[in-house]
Backbone as CSV, one residue per row, in Angstrom:
resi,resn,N_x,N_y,N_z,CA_x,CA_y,CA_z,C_x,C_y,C_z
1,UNK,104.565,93.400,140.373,105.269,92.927,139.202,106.762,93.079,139.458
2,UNK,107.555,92.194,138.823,108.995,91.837,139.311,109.669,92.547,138.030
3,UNK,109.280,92.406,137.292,110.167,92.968,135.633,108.901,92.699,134.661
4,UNK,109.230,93.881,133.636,108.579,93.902,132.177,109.410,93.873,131.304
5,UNK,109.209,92.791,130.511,109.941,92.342,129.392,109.332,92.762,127.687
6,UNK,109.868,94.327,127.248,109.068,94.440,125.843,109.977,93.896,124.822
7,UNK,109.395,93.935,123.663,109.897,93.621,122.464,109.953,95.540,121.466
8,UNK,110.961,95.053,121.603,111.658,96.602,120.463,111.376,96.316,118.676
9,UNK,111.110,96.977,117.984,111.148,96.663,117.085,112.646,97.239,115.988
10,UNK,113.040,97.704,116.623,114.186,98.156,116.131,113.972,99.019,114.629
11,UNK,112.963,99.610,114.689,112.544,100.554,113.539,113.105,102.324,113.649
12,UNK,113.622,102.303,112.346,114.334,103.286,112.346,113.392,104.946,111.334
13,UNK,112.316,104.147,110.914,111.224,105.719,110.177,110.487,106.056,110.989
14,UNK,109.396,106.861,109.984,108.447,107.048,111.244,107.090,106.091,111.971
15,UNK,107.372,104.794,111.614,106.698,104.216,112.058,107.338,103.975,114.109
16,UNK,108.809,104.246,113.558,109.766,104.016,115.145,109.062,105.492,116.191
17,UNK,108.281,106.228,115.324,107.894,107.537,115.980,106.805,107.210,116.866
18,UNK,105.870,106.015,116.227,104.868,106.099,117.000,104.578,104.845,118.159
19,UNK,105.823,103.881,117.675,105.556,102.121,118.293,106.675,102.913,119.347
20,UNK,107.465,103.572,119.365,108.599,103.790,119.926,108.352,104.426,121.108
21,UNK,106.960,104.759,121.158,106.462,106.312,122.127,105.993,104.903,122.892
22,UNK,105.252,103.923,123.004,104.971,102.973,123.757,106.245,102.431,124.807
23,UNK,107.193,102.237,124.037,108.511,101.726,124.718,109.114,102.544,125.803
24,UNK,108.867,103.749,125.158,109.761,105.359,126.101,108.312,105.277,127.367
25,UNK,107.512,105.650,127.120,105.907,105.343,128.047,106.347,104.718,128.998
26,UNK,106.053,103.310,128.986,106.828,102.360,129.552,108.290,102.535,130.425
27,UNK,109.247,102.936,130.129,109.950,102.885,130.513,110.367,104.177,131.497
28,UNK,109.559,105.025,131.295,109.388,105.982,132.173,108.869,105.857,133.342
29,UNK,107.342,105.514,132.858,106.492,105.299,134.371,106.770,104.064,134.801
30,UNK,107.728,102.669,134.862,107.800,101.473,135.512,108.048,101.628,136.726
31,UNK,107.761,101.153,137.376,108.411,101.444,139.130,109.125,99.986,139.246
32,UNK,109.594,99.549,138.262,110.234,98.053,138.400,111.425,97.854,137.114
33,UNK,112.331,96.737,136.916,113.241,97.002,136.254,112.549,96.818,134.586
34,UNK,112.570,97.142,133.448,112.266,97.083,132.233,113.375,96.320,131.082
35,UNK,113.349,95.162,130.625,114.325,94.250,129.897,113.692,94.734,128.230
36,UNK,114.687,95.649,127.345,113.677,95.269,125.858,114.384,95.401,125.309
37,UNK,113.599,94.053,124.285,114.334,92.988,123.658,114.432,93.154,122.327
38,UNK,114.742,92.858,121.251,115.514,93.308,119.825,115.251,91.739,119.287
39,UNK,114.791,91.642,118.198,114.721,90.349,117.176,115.968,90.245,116.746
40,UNK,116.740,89.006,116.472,118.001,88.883,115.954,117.910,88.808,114.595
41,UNK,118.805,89.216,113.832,118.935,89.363,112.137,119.068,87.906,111.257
């Protein structure tokens, strides 16, 4: 794999506690570059 591209949800309660632990996961163990991405307002 060349890059993983997630989607952030940009959540700030505790729902950001538990979708957020996926993102950090991720971005820990990648052995490749990680792009994540933010919905525009």
């Amino acid at each position: 794999m060349s890059m993983i591209v997630i989607g952030a949800h940009g959540r700030t309660d505790v729902a950001s506690g538990v979708m957020g632990n996926v993102e950090v996961n991720v971005l820990r163990k990648a052995d490749c570059p990680v792009l994540t991405v933010r919905q525009s307002d």
